[in-house]
N, C-alpha and C positions, 0 to 999 in steps of 0.2 A: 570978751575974748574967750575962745573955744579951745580947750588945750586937747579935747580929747583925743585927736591924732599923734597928737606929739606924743601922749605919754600911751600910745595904744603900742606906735613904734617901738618906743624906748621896750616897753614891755615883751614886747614880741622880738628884739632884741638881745633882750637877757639871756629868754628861755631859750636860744638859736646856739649860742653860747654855751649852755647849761653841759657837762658833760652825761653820757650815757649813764644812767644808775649803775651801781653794783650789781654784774650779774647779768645783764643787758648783751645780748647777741652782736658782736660786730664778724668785722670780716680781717683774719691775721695771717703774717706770713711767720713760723717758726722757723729758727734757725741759729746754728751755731755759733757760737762767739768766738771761739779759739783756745777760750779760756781753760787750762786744763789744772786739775786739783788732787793730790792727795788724802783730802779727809773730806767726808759730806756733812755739811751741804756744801754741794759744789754749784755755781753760778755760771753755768757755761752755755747755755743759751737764751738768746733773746727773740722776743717777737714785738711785730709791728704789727701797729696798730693801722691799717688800711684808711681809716675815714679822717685820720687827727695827723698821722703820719711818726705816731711818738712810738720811738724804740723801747719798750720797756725789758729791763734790763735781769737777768738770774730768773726766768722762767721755766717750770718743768711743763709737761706736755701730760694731758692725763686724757690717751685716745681712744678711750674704752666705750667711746657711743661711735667711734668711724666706725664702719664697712669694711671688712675683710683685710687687704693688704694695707689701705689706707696711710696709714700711720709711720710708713716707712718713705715716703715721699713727701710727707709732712716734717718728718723729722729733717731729712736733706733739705727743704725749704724751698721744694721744686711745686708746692702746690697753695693754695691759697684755702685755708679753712673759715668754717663761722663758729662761732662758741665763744666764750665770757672768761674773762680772768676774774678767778676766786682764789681766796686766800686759804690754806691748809696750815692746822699743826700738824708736827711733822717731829718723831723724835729719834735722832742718828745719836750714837754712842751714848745715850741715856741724856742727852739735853735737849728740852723743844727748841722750834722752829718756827716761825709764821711766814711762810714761804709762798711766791704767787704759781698758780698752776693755772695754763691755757686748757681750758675744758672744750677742747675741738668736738662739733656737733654734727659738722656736714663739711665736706669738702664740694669746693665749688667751682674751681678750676685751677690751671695750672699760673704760676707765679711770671710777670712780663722779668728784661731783663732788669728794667729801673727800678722794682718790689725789690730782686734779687740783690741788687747793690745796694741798696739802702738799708735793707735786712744787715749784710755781713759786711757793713762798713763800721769799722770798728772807731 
């Protein structure tokens, strides 16, 4: 009896599975939560994740590789960027932070209306 397919499956399975590494290029929609804060760090927007559909929640925007105006229609959550969530320290009033930052690399078009609801559904 020949298992090789089965476990070729199972394997090729796994890896399908497997989340993006750390750092790994996807495709996100940023945008505001509502959330508003008196002291930083403040946690008041989130982005989706396009491929997985997972809201990750208290993300800063760090758009310093977009193209010109860019970064101002990403903020609004009217556009769809590629770039990787990385983790920053990050020290407000003299205590660190390990805080997640959307490292937008390319904007790639504008956001449908169902990205947009899903984005600012709170």
């Amino acid at each position: 009896m020949r298992l090789y397919p089965i476990v070729f499956v199972a394997c090729c399975a796994a890896l399908a599975s497997t989340p993006a590494p750390a750092g790994a290029e996807a495709r996100y929609v940023f945008c505001d939560n509502g959330l508003r804060c008196i002291k930083a760090p403040c946690p008041s927007n989130n982005a989706l994740d396009l491929a997985t559909g997972t809201v990750m929640r208290g993300v800063s925007l760090d758009p310093d590789r977009l193209p010109g105006e860019s970064a101002e229609g990403v903020r609004g959550g009217k556009l769809v960027v590629r770039g990787f969530i990385q983790r920053r320290t990050v020290t407000y009033t003299g205590k660190e932070y390990d805080l997640p930052f959307l490292v937008a690399t390319a904007v790639e078009r504008a956001t449908t209306p169902a990205e947009n609801a899903r984005c600012f559904s709170r």
